[in-house]
N, C-alpha and C positions, 0 to 999 in steps of 0.2 A: 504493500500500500504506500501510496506516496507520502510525502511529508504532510502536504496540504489533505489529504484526504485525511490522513492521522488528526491533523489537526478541527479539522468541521468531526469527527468522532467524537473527540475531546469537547468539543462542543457543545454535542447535544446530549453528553452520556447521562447530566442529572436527570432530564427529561427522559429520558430510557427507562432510569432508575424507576422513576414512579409510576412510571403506567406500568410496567413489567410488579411491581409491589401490588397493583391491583388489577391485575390479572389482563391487561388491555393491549397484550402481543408483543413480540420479541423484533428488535429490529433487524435489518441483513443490511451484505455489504452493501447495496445494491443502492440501499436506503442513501446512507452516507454518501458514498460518490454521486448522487443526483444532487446532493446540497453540496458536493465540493465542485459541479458540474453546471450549477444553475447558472441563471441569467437574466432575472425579472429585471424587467425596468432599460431592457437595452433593445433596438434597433436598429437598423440599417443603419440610421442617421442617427440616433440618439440615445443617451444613456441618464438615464434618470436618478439623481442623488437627492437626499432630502436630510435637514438639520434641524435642530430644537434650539433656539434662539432666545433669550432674555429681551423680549423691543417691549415689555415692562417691566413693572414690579424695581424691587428694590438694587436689581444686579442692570437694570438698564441704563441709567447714564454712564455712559463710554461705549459698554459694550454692545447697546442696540445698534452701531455701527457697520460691528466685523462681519455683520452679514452684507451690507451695503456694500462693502470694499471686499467681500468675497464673490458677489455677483458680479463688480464689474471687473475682475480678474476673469472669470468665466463668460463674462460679454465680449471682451478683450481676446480671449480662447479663440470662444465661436466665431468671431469677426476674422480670424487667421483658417477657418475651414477646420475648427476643430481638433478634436484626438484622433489619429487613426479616422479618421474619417467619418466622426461622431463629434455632434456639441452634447454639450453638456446643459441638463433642464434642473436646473437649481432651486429645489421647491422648499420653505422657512415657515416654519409653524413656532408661533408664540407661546413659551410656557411660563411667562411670567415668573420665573426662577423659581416655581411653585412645583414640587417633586411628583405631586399628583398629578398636576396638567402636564407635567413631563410624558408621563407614563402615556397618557391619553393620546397626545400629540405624537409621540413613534411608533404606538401600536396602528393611529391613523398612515403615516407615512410608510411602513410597513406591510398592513393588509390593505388599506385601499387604493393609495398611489402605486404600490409596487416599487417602491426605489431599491435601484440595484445595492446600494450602501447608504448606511449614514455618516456625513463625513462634519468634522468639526463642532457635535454635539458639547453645549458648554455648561461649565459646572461641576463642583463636584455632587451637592447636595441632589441634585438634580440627574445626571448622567449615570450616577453610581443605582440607583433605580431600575436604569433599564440593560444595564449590561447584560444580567443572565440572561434577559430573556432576549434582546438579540443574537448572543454565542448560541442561543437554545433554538434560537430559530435559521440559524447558520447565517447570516446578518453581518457583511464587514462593517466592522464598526471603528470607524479613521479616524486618527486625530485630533485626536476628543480636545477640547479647550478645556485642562486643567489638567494643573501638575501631580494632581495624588498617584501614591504610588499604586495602586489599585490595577490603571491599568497595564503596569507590566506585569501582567501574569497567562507569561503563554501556553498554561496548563489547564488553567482554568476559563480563562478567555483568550482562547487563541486568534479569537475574530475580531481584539480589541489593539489599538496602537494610539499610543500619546504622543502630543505634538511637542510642546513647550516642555521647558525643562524642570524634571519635576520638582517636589517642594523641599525632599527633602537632600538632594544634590546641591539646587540654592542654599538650602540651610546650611548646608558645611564651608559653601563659600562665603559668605556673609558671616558666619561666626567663625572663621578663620583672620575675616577680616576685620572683623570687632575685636579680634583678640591680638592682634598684632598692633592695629591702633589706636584703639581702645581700654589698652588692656590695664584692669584694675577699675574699672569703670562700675558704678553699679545700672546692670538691665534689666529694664522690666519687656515682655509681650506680652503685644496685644493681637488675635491672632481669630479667625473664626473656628468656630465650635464645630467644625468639623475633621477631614482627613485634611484639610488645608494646614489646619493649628496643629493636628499632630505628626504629620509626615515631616512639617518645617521645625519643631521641638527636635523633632531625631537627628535634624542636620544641626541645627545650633549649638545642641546639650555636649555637641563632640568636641565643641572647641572653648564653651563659655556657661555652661552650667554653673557653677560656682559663682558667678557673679550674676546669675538670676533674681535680683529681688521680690519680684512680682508679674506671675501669670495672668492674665484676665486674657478670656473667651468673648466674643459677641455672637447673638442670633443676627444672621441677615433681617429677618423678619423682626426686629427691635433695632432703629434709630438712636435710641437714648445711648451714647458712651460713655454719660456723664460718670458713672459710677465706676467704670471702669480709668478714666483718664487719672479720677480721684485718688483709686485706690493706687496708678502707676507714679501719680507725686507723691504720696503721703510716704512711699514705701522709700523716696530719695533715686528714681530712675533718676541716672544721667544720659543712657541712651535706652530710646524704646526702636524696637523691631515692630514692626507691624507687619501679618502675615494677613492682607488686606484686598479687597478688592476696592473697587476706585472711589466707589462712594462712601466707603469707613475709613479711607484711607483720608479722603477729604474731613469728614467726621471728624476723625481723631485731632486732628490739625487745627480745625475751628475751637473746638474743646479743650484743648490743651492753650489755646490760646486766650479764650475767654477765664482760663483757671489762672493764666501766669505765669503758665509750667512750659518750658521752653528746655527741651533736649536735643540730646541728638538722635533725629531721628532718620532710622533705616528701614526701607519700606522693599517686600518682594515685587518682585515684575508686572505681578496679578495688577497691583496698584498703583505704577511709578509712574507714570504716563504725562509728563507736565502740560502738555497742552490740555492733555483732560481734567487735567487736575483742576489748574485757571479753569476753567470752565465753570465745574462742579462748586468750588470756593465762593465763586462770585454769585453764582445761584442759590445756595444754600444760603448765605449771608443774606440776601437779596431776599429770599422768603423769611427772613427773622426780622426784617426789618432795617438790614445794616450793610456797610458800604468796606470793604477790604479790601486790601491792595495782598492780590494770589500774588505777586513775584516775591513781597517782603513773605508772604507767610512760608513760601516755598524754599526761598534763599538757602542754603545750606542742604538741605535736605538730601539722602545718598540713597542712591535704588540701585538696583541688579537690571541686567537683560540680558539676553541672545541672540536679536537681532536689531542690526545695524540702527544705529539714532537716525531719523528722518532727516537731523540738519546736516548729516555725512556726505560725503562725495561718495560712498562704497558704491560698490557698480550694481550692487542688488536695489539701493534706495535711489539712485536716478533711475532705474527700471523700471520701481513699482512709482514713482515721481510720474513718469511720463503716463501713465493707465490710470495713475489717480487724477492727469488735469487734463488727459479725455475724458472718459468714461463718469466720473463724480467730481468735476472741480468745485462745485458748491461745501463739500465736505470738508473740512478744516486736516490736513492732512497729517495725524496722528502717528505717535508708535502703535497704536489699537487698530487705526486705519491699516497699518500696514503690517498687523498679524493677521486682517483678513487676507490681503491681500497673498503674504506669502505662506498661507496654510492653504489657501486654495490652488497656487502653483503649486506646492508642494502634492497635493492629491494628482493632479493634472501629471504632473512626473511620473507617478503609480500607476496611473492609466495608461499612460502612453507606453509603460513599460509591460505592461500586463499584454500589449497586442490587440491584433486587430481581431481574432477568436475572442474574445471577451467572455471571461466567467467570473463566477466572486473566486471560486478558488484560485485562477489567476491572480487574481487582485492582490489577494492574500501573497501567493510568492512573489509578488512584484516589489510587496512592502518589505520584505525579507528577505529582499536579494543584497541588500547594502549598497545600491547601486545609485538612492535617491541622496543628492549632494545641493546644497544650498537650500536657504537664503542666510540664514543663520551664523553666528560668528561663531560656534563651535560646530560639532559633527551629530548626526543622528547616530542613536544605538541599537537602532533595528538591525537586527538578524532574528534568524529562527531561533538563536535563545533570549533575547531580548525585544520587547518592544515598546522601550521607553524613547521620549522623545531625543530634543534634546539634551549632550549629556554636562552642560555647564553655563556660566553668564560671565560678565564683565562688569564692573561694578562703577561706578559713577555719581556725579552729584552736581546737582540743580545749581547756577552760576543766578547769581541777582536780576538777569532777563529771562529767567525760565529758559537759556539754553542747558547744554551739557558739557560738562567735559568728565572724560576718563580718570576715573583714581588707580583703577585696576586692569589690566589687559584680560581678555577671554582665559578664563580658566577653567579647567573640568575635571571631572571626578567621579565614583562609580555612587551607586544609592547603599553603600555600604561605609566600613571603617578605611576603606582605601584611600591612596593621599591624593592632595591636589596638586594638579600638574596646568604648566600650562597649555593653552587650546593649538593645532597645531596650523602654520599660520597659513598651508595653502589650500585654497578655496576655490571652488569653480566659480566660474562668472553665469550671468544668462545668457552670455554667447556661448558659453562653453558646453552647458545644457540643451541649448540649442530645439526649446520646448516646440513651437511651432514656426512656421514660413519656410 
């Protein structure tokens, strides 16, 4: 049996497990290679993908975006004649970052659209819902928007691959670098109450435990940080980590602000986004009643990422530059803008690698061949033993104009006790990939 068909097994064996428990028939091989075999959602001319999206609820400002700048990656596609001879129909259903409408929304894309994959599903609270039941339904399920470690597990979900790099690889870089120049410092995080807070605790606790003063968690679905910003001064944080997405991350910064309480603060990727940030700041303010200058609150401020800052010359960010002032120039052109952007190249690689025969079991070895290279300033760790995204960031901080500059060059590291090395420096370009024309 092949690797892929081993793997669509692995897949649906819980589902085996319990119909076989109550007596509702045995599967065969026959069974499995039709799901490593399929092809819902593709034609002559088209291949139909579909994603679960945040365009409300409390994860929507920033990220109601990345599907805008993922569609016009994929308009962008289509307008070059496609994958292999196929565009791509990019269909986005709102789950309001609500885990139930999640569920609702990919069983709809799933049974009634027929999408050949789901690609770039966001969330963890949200995306961690539906993973069995798409590996159970043989379901590629691509580069899901979040770093939990969850989805590298090619045993249990063989059908699943992460995009961005996950939380708790950040965390070892970021509390490496807390502890080099920070070091002696008291830290409190602030972090959400999920795999987010704790996959990012795993990467931090290896370098800077010891100088944890103070944990505090948020619910997405609870606004108020006041109690927690409290408890991160009372306890003497000199620097807070925040393991955030963009509107706590804003949160915490107006609140810390309003208290007096001014640290150092270091914020994950989920959250560092300066353009969105000014945004979010000045709206937030703005419905309180009050008027803030977002560059003094941001000033200092140090975050992580992986792929290239928007104000770089790198050949990937004039790239996704040019398709963002065709295809969307009205959109403020973001680091968010431009994970849509290059998670949807990124899929369009997979495709085109998987061939002109198009199956999901295809798909699956395509993402596992190690063959997918760019946009990113470190490497992917897909192979057939891994399917994490990817495997490091570079670490940076906000200048008094809301630009960036570098503290840290690209460095990487495994989701374990392994060390950090740095990233290594050569990169394909989008000539070099050479995706369509």
């Amino acid at each position: 049996m092949s690797r892929t068909r081993k793997c669509v097994a692995a897949a649906v064996a819980a589902t085996l497990l319990l119909t076989s428990c109550s007596g509702a028939g045995e599967s065969t091989g026959a069974e499995t290679d039709a799901k490593a075999d399929a092809a819902p959602g593709v034609t002559d001319d088209t291949v139909v993908i579909g994603t679960h999206q945040p365009l409300t609820g409390p994860a929507a400002p920033g990220y109601s975006r990345i599907s805008v700048a993922a569609k016009a990656m994929y308009d962008y596609i289509n307008d070059k004649g496609g994958i292999n001879g196929r565009k791509i129909d990019y269909r986005v259903e709102d789950d309001g970052y609500n885990p139930t409408r999640t569920v609702e929304v990919v069983k709809q894309l799933v049974l009634q659209d027929e999408v050949f994959a789901i690609v770039g599903g966001l969330g963890t609270p949200t995306h961690s819902k539906v993973v069995q039941y798409l590996n159970q339904e043989g379901v590629p399920d691509l580069l899901v928007a979040s770093g939990a470690l969850q989805w590298d597990d090619t045993k249990a979900s063989p059908m699943t691959f992460g995009f961005q790099v996950d939380y708790e690889r950040e965390g070892k870089i970021q509390g490496k670098y807390i502890k080099d120049n920070f070091g002696g410092k008291k830290v409190g995080l602030l972090f959400q109450n999920d795999d987010v807070g704790r996959d990012a605790q795993a990467g931090l606790d290896q370098f800077i435990k010891a100088d944890v003063v103070s944990r505090q968690g948020y619910d997405s679905a609870n606004t108020d940080v006041l109690p927690q910003l409290s408890a991160l001064k009372d306890a003497g944080s000199e620097v807070v980590v925040c393991s955030c997405v963009p509107a706590f991350t804003a949160l915490m910064i107006l609140t810390a602000a309003r208290l007096g309480f001014r640290p150092q603060f270091v914020v994950s990727s989920i959250g560092a986004d300066p353009v969105t940030l000014t945004g979010l700041l000045q709206d937030f303010a703005k419905r309180g009643g009050a008027e803030v200058s977002a560059a003094a609150l941001l000033n200092g401020v140090i975050g992580t990422g992986y792929l290239p800052d928007v104000a770089s010359d790198d050949p990937w960010t004039v790239f996704f530059k040019e398709v963002h002032d065709k295809y969307i120039p009205d959109e403020p052109f973001t680091n968010t803008v431009e994970f849509g952007l290059a998670q949807a190249y990124t899929f369009a690689q997979a495709l085109k690698l998987a061939g002109r025969d198009l199956t999901r079991g295809k798909i699956i070895d395509a993402m596992e061949s190690g063959k997918i290279k760019g946009p990113g300033v470190t490497p992917f760790a897909f192979s057939t033993k891994s399917h994490a995204g990817y495997t490091g960031a570079f670490v940076f901080q906000i200048n008094p104009d809301t630009t960036t500059r570098e503290l840290q060059p690209p460095m990487v590291t495994d989701r374990g006790d392994g060390p950090i090395k740095a990233a290594p420096t050569d990169r394909s370009t989008p000539e070099d990939v050479a995706l369509v024309g």
